[in-house]
ROTOR-822706 format. One record per residue (C-alpha): residue number from 1; residue in three letters; x, y, z. Coordinates in Angstrom, 1 decimal. Layout:
<sites>
n:NUM	res:ALA	x:X	y:Y	z:Z $
...
</sites>
This chain:
<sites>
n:1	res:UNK	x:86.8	y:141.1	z:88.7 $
n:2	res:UNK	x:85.5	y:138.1	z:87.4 $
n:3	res:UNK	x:88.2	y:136.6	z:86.0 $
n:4	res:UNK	x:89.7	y:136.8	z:90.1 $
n:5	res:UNK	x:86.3	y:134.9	z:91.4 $
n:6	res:UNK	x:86.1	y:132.3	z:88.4 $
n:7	res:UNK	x:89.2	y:130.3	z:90.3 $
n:8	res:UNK	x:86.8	y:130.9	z:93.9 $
n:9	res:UNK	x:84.0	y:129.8	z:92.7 $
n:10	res:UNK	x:85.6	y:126.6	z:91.0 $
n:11	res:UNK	x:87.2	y:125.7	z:94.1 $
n:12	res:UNK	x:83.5	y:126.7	z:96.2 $
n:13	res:UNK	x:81.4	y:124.2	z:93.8 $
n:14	res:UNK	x:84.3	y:121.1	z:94.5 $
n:15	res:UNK	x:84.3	y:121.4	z:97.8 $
n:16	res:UNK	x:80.5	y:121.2	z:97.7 $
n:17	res:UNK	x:80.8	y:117.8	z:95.7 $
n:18	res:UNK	x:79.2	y:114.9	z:97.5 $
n:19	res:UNK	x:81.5	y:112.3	z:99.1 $
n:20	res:UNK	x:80.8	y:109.0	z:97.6 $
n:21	res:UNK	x:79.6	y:106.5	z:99.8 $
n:22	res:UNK	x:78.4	y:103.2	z:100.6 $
n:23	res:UNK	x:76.6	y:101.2	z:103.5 $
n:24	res:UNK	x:79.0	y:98.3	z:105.1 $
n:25	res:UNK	x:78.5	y:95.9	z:107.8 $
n:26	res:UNK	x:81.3	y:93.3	z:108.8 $
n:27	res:UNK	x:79.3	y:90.0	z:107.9 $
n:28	res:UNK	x:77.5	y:91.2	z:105.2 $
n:29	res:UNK	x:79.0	y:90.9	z:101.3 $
n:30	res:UNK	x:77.2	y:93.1	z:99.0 $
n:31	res:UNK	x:74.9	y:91.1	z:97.8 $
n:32	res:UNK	x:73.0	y:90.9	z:100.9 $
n:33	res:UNK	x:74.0	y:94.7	z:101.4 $
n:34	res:UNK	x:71.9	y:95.1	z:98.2 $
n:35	res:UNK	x:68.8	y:93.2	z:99.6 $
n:36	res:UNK	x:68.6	y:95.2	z:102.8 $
n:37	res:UNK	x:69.3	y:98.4	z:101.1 $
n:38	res:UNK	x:66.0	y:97.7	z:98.7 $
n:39	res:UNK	x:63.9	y:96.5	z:101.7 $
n:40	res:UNK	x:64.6	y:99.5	z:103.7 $
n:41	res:UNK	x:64.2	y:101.7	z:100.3 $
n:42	res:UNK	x:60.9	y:99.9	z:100.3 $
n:43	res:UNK	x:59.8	y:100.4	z:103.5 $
n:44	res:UNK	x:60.6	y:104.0	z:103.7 $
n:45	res:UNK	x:58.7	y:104.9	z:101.0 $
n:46	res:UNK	x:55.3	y:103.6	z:102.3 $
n:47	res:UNK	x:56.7	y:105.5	z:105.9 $
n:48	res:UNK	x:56.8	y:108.3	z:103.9 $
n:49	res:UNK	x:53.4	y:107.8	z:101.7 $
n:50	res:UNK	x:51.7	y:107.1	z:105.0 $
n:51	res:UNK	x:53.0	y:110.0	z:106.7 $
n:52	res:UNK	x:52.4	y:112.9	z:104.1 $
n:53	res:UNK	x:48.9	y:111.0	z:102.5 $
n:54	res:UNK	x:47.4	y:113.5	z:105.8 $
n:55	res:UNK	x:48.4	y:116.4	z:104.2 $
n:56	res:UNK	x:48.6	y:115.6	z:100.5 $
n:57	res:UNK	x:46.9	y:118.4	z:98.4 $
n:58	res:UNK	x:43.2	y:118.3	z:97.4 $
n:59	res:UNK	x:41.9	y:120.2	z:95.1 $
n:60	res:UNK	x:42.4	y:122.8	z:94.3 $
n:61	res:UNK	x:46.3	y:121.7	z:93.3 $
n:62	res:UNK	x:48.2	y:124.5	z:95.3 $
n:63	res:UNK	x:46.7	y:123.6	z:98.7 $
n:64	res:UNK	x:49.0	y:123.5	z:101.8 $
n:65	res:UNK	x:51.4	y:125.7	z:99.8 $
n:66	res:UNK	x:50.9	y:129.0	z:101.0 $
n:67	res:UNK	x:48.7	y:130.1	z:98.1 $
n:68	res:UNK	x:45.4	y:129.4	z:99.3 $
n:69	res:UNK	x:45.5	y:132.4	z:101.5 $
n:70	res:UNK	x:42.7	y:134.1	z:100.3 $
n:71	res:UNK	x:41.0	y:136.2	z:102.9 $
n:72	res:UNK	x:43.8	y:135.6	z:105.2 $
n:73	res:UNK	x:46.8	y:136.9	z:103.8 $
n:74	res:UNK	x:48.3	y:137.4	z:108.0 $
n:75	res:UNK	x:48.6	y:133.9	z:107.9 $
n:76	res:UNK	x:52.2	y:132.1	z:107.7 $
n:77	res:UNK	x:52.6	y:129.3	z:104.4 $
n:78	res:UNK	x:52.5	y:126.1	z:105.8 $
n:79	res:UNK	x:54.5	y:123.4	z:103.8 $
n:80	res:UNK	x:53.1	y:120.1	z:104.5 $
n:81	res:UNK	x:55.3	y:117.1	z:104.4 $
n:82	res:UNK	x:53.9	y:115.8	z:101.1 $
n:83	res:UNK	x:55.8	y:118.3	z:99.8 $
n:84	res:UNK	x:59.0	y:116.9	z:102.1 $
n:85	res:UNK	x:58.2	y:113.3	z:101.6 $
n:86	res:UNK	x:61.9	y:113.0	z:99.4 $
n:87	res:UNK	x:63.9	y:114.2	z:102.8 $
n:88	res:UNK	x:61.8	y:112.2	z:104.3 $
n:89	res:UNK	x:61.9	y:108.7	z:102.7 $
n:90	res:UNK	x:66.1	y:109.0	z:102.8 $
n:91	res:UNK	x:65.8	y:109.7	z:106.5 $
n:92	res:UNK	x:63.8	y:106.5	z:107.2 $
n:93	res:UNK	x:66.2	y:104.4	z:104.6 $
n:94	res:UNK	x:69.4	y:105.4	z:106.6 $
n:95	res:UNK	x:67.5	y:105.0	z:110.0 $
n:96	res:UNK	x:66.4	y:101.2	z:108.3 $
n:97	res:UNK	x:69.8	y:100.6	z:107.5 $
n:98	res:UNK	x:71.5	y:101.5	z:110.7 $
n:99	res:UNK	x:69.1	y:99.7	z:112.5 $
n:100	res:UNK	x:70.0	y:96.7	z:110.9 $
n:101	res:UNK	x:73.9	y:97.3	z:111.7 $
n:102	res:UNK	x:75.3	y:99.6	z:108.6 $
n:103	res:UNK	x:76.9	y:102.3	z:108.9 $
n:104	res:UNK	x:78.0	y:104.6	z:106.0 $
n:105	res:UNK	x:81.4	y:104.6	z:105.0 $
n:106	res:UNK	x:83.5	y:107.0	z:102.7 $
n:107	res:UNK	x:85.3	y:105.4	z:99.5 $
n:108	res:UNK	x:88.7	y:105.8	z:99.1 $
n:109	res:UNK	x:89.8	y:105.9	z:95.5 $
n:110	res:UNK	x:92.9	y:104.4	z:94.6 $
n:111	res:UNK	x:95.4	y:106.8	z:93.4 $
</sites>
């Protein structure tokens, strides 16, 4: 039975392989690519800082994770967006870098 999934499940993890890409914009060399791409990884991380530092956790070290029930154990595990602040940050790189005229495109590599 496994021996009939191992060639599945090969073929499952490649297809989940990431695509490489990269940012281009006509006018731009890559250099200047380079620049922007640090300034809007700069950026979005203190967007990101700034947006979870409201719901960072305080003592004790599991708040905001669903642990601190005590007393209350109807109530749903809220996941605060420290705890997001990754997703976060590359959301407001890529919406920094198509603001600025980029757009992500797919590398071909040369057979």
């Amino acid at each position: 039975m496994m021996r009939r999934l191992a060639p599945l499940l090969l073929a499952l993890l490649a297809a989940c392989a990431t695509t490489p890409t990269e940012w281009v914009r006509a006018d731009t060399g890559a250099p200047q690519r380079d620049r922007d791409y640090q300034e809007c990884r700069d950026i979005a991380w203190k967007q990101a800082l700034d947006e979870s530092s409201s719901s960072r956790p305080l003592y004790p070290p599991w708040t905001g994770t669903g642990f601190n029930t005590f007393g209350a154990p109807w109530r749903e595990p809220q996941s605060p967006s420290y705890f997001s602040r990754g997703p976060r940050e590359a959301e407001f790189t890529d919406y920094c870098m198509r603001g600025r005229g980029y757009r992500l495109q797919i590398l071909v590599s040369p057979r």
